[in-house]
C-alpha angles and dihedrals in degrees: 000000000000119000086249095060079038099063094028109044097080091035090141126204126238097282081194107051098084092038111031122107105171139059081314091069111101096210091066091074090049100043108003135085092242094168089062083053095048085050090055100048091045090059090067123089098221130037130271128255107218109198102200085169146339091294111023132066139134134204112248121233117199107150123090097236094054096037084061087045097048095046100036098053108074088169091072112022119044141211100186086084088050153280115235136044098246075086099043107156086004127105118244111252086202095046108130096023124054112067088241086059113043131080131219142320095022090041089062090049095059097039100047095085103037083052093052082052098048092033112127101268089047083059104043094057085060091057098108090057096047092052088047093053088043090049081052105051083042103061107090098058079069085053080073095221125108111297132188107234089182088055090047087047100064097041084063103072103038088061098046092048085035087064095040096055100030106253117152118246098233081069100052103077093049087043096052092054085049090057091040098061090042089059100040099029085151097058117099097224094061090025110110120214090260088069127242097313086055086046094047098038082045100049094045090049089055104039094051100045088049091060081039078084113037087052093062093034086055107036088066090046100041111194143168084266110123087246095065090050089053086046092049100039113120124229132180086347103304126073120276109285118247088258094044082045089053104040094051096045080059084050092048103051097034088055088052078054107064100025103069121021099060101056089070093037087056098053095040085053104050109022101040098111104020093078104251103123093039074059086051106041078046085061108021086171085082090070102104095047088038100054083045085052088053098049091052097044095043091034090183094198116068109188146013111194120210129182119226104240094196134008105291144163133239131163095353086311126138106217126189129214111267095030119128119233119197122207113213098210086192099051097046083050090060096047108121095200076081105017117050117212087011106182089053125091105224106177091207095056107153120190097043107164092161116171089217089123097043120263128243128013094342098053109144105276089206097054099103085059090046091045090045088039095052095041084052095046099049085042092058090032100058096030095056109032136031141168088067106191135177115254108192128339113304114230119220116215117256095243142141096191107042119042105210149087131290091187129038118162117196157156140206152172135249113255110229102245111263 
């Protein structure tokens, strides 16, 4: 069996999707008013059971404190069975070997050395390629005419994460739809007519063999790229095998994904007309504490799943082992135990300790090129171009695992030079 059947033959569908009615149901973040839900649920002093069928359910997490518990204790509450919903019930293929996966101390094995590459300095010295992306993706909302901010988005952060690993940029645009629809596989503009499982088995096949390739085209031409430091990362005393290669270089670039592109979107979507970013292009020195704002407030990743591995309490819950226990990122970042004032976006927030990245071992090892990139991004954004207006109604992906928009028309103005 090659790594690729290896990694693909157990790529399991979104056992949910058909069932859920709940906060597991996809087409709450696309036509619901899933915050009101998230309110409510926080209001409760225990957590909440979600039945999706006659087998599978999960308890729902939506407070700040368990969240950090939840996601910090990797001793009682494991990520090797999976971590998102789409496997609910289903064991990981890639349990044990890609770094999203896999639990201490092996997990901070495989990650020390990617996070070395991707640590702040390493990303600082790549600013000048990342202005010069965002100024590209940029460049039609000076043509005057109506521009989607949601499309230009995406295409951010596969090139930044393109050039990072060496991929080369013919591939970007074919690789972002891929990602799309393996993110969204419910939602009817990625779904193929096979449903979501079709969209899900087609979009992993792809995408692995994809980096199939990459991997024995690179192993021979060895680089500074983030793939050659995944191909020449040490486990258990021998190199990442071609499968554990693979299935990390996939991590890599759909984190990038769904880190960066929704926070913008988030703030495009919902403050483009209430005055908030004229506030912010008048200051620009809030940009650090005001991307930090939009990630908590976007918070572009739902939800993270872990399983119990023994019987435990939270909130007043009794939880047995084997449960799965769903933390909802978005709801946590609302909480105004921790946030006050939790609903409004203050672009001086301090302190700002969102969870929009993860807590603990598992926080998003990407998350210093999505801070650089989206500081870069509003920077060029608000100095260049005003009068933002909607063109047309934005349209929010039907998904369960990314909070943000697939779909975002609008115009603007150019800025008089200061």
């Amino acid at each position: 069996m090659s790594p690729l059947d290896d990694l693909t033959k157990a790529a399991p569908g979104c056992p949910v999707s058909a069932a859920a009615l709940g906060l597991a149901e996809p087409a709450l973040y696309a036509n619901g008013d899933f915050r009101t839900v998230w309110r409510n649920l926080r209001e409760a002093d225990r957590l909440t059971w979600e039945q999706v069928d006659g087998q599978r359910g999960f308890w729902s997490v939506v407070r700040y404190h368990d969240a950090d518990v939840v996601l910090r204790d990797t001793r009682r509450f494991t990520s090797e069975r999976g971590t998102l919903l789409n496997i609910l019930g289903m064991d990981d293929p890639a349990g044990g070997r890609q770094i999203a996966a896999t639990d201490p101390p092996r997990h901070t094995v495989m990650r020390a050395r990617l996070q070395k590459a991707m640590a702040i300095k390493s990303i600082e010295r790549q600013h000048a390629m990342i202005e010069a992306q965002v100024r590209e993706v940029l460049q039609p909302l000076r043509d005057g005419g109506t521009f989607d901010f949601a499309a230009a988005m995406l295409a951010l952060p596969v090139a930044v994460a393109g050039i990072s690993m060496g991929l080369p940029s013919q591939d970007w645009p074919w690789l972002a739809g891929l990602l799309n629809a393996s993110i969204a596989a419910d939602d009817p503009d990625y779904q193929l007519p096979g449903g979501t499982q079709q969209t899900l088995d087609n979009a992993h096949r792809q995408l692995f063999a994809y980096f199939q390739d990459i991997y024995r085209e690179r192993r021979t031409k060895l680089g500074d790229d983030l793939v050659s430091v995944l191909i020449t990362t040490e486990v258990d005393g021998r190199r990442m095998s071609p499968g554990e290669v693979m299935s990390n270089c996939y991590s890599v670039l759909l984190g990038a994904v769904v880190t960066t592109p929704h926070s913008p979107n988030y703030l495009l979507a919902e403050h483009i007309e209430d005055g908030l970013l004229d506030q912010w292009a008048a200051d620009l020195s809030v940009t650090p504490t005001a991307v930090e704002e939009a990630l908590r407030l976007g918070s572009p990743v739902s939800h993270f799943m872990r399983y119990a591995t023994e019987d435990t309490e939270l909130r007043n819950t009794r939880i047995k082992a084997g449960d799965a226990v769903v933390v909802w990122l978005g709801a946590a970042n609302r909480d105004e135990e921790v946030f006050p004032a939790g609903e409004t976006f203050d672009l001086r927030r301090r302190p700002n300790k969102h969870i929009a990245f993860g807590i603990g071992p598992h926080y998003c090892v990407g998350h210093s090129v999505a801070r650089v990139t989206l500081r870069i991004l509003f920077t060029e954004l608000l100095s260049s171009f005003t009068d933002f207006a909607p063109a047309g109604a934005p349209a929010r992906l039907h998904s369960n695992f990314i909070s943000g928009y697939k779909s975002l028309p609008i115009t603007a103005g150019h800025r008089e030079a200061r």
